[in-house]
C-alpha positions as CSV (number, residue, x, y, z in Angstrom):
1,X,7.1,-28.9,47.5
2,X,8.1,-30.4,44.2
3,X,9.1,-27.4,41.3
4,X,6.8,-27.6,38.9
5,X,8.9,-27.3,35.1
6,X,6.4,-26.3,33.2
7,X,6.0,-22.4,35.1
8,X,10.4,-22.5,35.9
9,X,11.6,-23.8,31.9
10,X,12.7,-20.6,29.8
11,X,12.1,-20.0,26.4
12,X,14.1,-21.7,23.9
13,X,16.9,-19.5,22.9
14,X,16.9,-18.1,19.4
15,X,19.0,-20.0,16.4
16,X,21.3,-17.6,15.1
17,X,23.1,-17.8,12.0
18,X,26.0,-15.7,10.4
19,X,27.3,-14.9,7.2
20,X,30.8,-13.3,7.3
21,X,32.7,-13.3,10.5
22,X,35.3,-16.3,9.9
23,X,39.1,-16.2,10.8
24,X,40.4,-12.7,11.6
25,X,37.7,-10.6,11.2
26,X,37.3,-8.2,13.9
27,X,33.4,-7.4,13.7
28,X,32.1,-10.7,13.7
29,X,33.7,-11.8,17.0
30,X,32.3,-8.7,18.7
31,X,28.9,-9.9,17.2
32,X,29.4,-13.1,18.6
33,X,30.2,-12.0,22.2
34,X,26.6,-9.9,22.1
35,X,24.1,-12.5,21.1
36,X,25.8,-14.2,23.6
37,X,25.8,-11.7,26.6
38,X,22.0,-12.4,27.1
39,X,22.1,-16.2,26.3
40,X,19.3,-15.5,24.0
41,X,20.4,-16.8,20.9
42,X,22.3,-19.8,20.0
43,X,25.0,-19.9,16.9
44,X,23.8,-23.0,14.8
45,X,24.8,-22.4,11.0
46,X,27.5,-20.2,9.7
47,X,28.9,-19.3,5.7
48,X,31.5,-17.6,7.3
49,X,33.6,-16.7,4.6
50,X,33.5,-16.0,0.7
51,X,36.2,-18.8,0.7
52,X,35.1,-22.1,1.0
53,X,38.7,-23.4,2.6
54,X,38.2,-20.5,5.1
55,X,34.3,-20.6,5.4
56,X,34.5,-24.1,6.6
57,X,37.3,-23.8,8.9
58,X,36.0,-21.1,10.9
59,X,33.4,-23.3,11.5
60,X,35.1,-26.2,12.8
61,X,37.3,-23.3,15.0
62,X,34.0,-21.7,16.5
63,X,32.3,-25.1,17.1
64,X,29.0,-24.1,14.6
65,X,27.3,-27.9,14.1
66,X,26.3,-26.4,10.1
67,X,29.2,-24.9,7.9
68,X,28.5,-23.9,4.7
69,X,30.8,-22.3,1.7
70,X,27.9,-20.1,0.2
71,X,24.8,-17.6,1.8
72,X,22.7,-18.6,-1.1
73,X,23.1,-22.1,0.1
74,X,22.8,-21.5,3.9
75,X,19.6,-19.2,3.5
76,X,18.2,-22.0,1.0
77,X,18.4,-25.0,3.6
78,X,17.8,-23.4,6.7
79,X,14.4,-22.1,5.7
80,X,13.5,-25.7,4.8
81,X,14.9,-27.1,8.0
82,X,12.2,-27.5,11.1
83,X,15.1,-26.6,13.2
84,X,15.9,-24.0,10.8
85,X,17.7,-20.4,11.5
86,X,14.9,-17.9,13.5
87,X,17.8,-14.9,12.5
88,X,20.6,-14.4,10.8
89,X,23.6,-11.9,11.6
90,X,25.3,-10.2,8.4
91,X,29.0,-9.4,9.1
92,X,30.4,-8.9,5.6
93,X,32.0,-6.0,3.7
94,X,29.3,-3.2,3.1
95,X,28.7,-4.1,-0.6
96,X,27.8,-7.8,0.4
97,X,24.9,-6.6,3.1
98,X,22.4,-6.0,0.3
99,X,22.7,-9.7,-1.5
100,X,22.8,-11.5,1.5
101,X,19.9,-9.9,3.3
102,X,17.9,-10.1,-0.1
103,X,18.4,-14.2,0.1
104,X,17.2,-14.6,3.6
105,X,14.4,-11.7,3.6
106,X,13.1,-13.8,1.1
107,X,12.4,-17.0,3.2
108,X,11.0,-15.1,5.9
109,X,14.3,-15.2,8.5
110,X,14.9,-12.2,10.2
111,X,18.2,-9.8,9.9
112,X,20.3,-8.4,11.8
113,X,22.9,-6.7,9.8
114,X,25.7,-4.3,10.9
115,X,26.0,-0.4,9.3
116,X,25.8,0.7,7.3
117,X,22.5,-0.8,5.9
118,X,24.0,-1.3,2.1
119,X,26.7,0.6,-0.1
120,X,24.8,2.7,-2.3
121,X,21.9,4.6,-1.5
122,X,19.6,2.3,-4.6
123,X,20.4,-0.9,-2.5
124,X,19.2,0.7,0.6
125,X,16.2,1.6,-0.7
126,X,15.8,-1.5,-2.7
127,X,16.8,-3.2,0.5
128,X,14.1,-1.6,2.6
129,X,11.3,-2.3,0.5
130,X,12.1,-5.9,0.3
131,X,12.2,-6.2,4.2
132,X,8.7,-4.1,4.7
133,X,7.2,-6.4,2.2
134,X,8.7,-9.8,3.9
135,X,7.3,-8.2,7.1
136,X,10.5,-9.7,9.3
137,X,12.2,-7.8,12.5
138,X,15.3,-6.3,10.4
139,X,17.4,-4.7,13.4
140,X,20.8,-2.5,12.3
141,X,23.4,-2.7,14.6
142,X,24.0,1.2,15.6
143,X,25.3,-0.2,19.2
144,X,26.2,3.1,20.4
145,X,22.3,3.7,20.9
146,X,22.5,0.8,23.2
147,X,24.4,2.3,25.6
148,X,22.5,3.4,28.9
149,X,23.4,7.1,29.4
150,X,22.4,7.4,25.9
151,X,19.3,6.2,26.6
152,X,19.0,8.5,30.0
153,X,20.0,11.4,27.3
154,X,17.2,10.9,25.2
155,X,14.6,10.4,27.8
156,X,16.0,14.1,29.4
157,X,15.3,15.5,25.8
158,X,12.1,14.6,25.3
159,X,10.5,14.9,28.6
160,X,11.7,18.9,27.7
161,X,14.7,19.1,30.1
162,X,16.5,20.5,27.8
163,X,14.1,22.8,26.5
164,X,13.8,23.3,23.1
165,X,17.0,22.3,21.0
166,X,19.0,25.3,19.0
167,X,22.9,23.1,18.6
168,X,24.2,19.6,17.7
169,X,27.5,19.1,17.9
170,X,28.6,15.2,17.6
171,X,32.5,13.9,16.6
172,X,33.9,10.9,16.1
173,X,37.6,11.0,16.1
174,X,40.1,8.6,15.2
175,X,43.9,8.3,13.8
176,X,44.1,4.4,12.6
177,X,44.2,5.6,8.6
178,X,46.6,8.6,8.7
179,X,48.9,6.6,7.4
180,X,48.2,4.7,4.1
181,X,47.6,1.5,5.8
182,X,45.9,0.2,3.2
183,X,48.9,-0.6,1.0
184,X,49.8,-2.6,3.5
185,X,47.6,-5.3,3.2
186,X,45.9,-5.1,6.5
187,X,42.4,-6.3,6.0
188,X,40.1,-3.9,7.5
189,X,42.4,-0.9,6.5
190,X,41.9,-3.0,2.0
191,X,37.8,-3.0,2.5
192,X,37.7,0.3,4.3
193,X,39.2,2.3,2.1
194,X,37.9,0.5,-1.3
195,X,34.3,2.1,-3.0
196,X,33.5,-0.6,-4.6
197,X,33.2,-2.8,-1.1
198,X,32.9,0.3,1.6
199,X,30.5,2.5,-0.7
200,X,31.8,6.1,-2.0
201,X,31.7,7.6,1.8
202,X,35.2,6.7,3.6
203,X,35.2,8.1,7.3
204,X,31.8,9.0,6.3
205,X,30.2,6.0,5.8
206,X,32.5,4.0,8.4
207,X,32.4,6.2,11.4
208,X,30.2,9.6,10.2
209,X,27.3,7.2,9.9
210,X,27.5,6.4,13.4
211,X,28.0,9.6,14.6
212,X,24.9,11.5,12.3
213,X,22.6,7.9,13.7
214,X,23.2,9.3,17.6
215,X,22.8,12.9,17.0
216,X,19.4,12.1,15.4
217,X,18.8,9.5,18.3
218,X,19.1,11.2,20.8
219,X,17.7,14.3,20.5
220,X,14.7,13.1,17.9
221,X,15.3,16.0,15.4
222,X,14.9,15.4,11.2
223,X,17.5,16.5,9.3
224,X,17.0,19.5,6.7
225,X,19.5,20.2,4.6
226,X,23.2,19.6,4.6
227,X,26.8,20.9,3.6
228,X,29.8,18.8,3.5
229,X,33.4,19.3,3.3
230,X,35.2,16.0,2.3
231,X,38.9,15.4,2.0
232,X,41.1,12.7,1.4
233,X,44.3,13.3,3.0
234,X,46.5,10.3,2.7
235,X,48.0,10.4,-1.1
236,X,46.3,7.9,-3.1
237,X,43.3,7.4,-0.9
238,X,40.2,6.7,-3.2
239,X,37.5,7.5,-0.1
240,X,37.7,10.6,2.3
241,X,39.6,10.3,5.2
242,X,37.8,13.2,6.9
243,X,34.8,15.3,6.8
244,X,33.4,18.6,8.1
245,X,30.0,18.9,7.8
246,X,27.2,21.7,8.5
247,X,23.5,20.6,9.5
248,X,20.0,22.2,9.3
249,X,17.4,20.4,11.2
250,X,13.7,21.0,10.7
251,X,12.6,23.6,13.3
252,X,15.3,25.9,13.3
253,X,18.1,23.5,15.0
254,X,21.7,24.1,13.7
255,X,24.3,20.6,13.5
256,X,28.2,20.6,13.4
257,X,29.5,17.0,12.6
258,X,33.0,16.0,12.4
259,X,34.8,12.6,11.4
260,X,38.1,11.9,11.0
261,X,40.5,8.6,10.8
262,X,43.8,10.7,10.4
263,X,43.6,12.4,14.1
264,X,46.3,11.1,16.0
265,X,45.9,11.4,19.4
266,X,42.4,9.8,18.9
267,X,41.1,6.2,19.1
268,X,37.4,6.2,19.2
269,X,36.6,9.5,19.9
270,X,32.6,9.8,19.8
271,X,31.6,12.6,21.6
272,X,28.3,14.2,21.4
273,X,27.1,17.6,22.8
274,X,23.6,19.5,22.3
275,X,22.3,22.5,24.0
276,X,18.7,23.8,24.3
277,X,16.8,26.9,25.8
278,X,17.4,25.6,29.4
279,X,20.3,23.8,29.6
280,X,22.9,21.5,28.0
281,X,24.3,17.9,28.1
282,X,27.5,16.3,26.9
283,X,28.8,12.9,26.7
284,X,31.7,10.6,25.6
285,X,31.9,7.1,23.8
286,X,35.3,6.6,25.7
287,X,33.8,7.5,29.2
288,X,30.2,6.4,28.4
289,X,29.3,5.7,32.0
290,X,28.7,9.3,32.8
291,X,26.6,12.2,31.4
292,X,27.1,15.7,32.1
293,X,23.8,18.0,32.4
294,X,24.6,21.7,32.9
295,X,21.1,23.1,33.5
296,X,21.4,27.3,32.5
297,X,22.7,29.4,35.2
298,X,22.9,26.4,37.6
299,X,26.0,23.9,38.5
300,X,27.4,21.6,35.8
301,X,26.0,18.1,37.3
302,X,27.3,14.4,36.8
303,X,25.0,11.8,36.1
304,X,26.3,8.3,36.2
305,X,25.2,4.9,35.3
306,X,23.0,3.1,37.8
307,X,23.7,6.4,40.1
308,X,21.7,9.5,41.2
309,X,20.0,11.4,38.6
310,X,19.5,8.1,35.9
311,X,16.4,7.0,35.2
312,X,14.4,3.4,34.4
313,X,15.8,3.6,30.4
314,X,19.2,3.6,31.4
315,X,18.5,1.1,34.2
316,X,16.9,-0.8,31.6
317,X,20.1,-1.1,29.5
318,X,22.6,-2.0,32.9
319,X,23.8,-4.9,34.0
320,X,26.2,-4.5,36.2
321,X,26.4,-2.0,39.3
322,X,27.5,1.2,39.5
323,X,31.3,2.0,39.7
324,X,32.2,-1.3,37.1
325,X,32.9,-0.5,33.6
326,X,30.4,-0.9,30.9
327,X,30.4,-0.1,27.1
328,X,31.2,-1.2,24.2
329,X,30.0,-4.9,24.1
330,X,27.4,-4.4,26.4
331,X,25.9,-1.5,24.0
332,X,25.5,-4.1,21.2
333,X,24.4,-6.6,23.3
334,X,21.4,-4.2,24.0
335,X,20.8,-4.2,20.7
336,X,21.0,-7.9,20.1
337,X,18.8,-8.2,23.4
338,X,15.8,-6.0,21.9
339,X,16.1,-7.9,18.4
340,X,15.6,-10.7,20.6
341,X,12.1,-9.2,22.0
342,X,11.1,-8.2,18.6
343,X,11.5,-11.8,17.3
344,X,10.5,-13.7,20.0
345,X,6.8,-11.4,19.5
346,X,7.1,-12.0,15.7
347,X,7.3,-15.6,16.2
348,X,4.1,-15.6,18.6
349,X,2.0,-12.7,17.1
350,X,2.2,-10.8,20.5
351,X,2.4,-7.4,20.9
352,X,6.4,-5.9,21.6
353,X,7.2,-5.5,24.8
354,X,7.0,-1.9,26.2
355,X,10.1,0.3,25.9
356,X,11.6,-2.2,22.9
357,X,14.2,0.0,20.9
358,X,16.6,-0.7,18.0
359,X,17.8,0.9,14.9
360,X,16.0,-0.5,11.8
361,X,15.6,0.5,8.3
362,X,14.4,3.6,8.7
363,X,17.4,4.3,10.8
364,X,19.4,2.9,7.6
365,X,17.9,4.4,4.8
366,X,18.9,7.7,6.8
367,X,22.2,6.4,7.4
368,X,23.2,5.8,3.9
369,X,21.4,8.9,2.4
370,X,23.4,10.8,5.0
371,X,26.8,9.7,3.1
372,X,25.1,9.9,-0.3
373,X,23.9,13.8,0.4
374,X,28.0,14.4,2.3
375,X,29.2,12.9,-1.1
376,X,27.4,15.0,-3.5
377,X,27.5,18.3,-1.4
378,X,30.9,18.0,-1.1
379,X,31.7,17.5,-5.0
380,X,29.2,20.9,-5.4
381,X,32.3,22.2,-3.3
382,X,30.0,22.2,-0.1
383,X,26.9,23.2,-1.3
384,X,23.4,22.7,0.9
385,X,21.7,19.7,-0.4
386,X,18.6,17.8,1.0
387,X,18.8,13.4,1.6
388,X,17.3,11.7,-1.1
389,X,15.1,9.6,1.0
């Protein structure tokens, strides 16, 4: 019997564009390999540099059919195009992510920008309104929520396995700055460490943000007040290297977070532990395939992807069976998966799917008031302070 196309022919895959991301920069490659894990997007148009030599070049290396040499241009002609850009990726420097967004929210494309969502706390706010008022899928690119024993922890917590939630305690850990790298000329080491480009949160805003976005995540509490310890321990260094920092949630929960990029020993140490009334779990970003569950007075057990013990929203986020490794790029491709959904039902006026998840503005807003609040508690030599939300 003869296959009839029109019930087997899938849906169009989505045309992506990306501003930033050209020749040597680490994020946007990574970006890249996630729209792609899915095949649900297709890279069409690029301004993939703020040099025009550069811009155009990485397009002609990467194969994109329309290069331009500005994001004011690209967000200009796509919108005009019938086979215009449905989304467009932001890779740049944090002090770019507000301009660009602004040009394409504008025109109605839809954004999916990496963390955090802008440099200052105004442009995030600023930022935010624009997208709720352009009414577009604006997705942030937390990928560690993607991952799927993340997922399995949150779904513990709130179905009350946990109990009810007294201590947070989430690190992330790494040693790459403990040197001044940045005199060096090494590119990421230049942006990272500069205000005007990174925003006035060093390890804060790079890797702090990422760490105070799971905590939340996972175990669904609202932040209270907070009290931060900021240090910049390489001679010289105009952003903190490393932060201690104290958290009250609403409802009585108490929050340790840690970030550091002058730890040797670590490389991307995100770890995150929280304990309730009956029982505890812990997990790790560099072992992210299991999650330990310690119910009280009972054995410490192992939950592992795809294994016994995980649920349908970790199965949801696997691809692969049990046993093979899984993380990092499959995390944001999770992410770039349920931006997908979310367009694909703004395009048609349908409902989201069931179960759709990703960080969004809100998520950014809190993201960026987290470093703003670290920032001035710490100059008040750790004094408790609220986010300016």
């Amino acid at each position: 019997m003869p296959i009839d196309a029109a019930h087997t022919a899938r849906e169009p895959r989505l045309r992506l564009g990306m501003v930033g991301g050209g020749r040597d920069a680490f994020i946007g490659a990574v970006h890249r390999i996630a729209a792609r894990i899915d095949d649900q997007y297709e890279l069409v148009a690029g301004a993939f540099s703020s040099n025009p030599e550069k811009a155009l070049a990485s397009a002609a290396d990467l194969g994109v059919p329309r290069a331009y040499t500005s994001f004011a241009e690209m967000a200009a002609k796509e919108a005009r195009r019938k086979d215009g850009i449905d989304a467009v990726a932001i890779v740049t420097p944090n002090h770019m992510h507000a301009p660009v967004a602004m040009q394409f929210l504008k025109r109605g494309i839809h954004v999916i920008c990496d963390k955090p969502l802008t440099a200052t706390l105004s442009e995030a706010k600023k930022l935010a309104k624009a997208a709720e008022a352009s009414g577009v899928v604006f997705a942030l690119t937390h990928n560690y929520t993607g991952y799927p024993m993340i997922r399995q922890a949150k779904a513990m917590i709130a179905a009350g396995d946990l109990g009810e939630l007294r201590v947070v305690q989430v690190e992330y850990a790494q040693d790459w700055l403990t040197e001044p790298l940045e005199g060096s000329g090494q590119k990421q080491a230049d942006w990272r460490t500069d205000p005007a480009r990174s925003g006035a949160g060093g390890s804060t805003g790079d890797i702090g943000t990422h760490a105070f976005n799971l905590a939340n995540f996972v175990t669904g509490l609202t932040l209270d007040t907070l009290a931060a310890d900021l240090t910049a321990f390489v001679p010289g260094r105009r952003v903190d290297d490393n932060g201690h920092v104290l958290m009250r949630y609403k409802g009585g929960a108490k929050g340790m977070l840690w970030c550091s990029q002058v730890a040797p020993g670590n490389e991307n140490g995100l770890r995150l532990r929280v304990y309730g009334t009956k029982g505890g779990l812990e997990w790790a970003q560099e072992d992210p395939n299991y999650l330990w569950f310690t119910p009280f007075g009972k054995e410490k057990r192992l939950i592992t992807r795809g294994g016994a013990g995980s649920g349908p929203e970790a199965a949801r986020m696997t691809r692969v069976p049990p046993g093979h490794p899984e993380g990092y790029l499959e995390g944001f491709a999770n992410i770039y998966a349920e931006a997908a959904r979310a367009i694909r039902a703004a395009k048609t006026g349908a409902a989201l799917p069931a179960g759709t998840t990703y960080p969004g503005l809100k998520e950014g807003l809190e993201g960026v008031a987290f470093v703003d609040a670290c920032v001035r508690s710490s100059a008040r030599n750790g004094a408790w302070v609220s986010l300016n939300l």
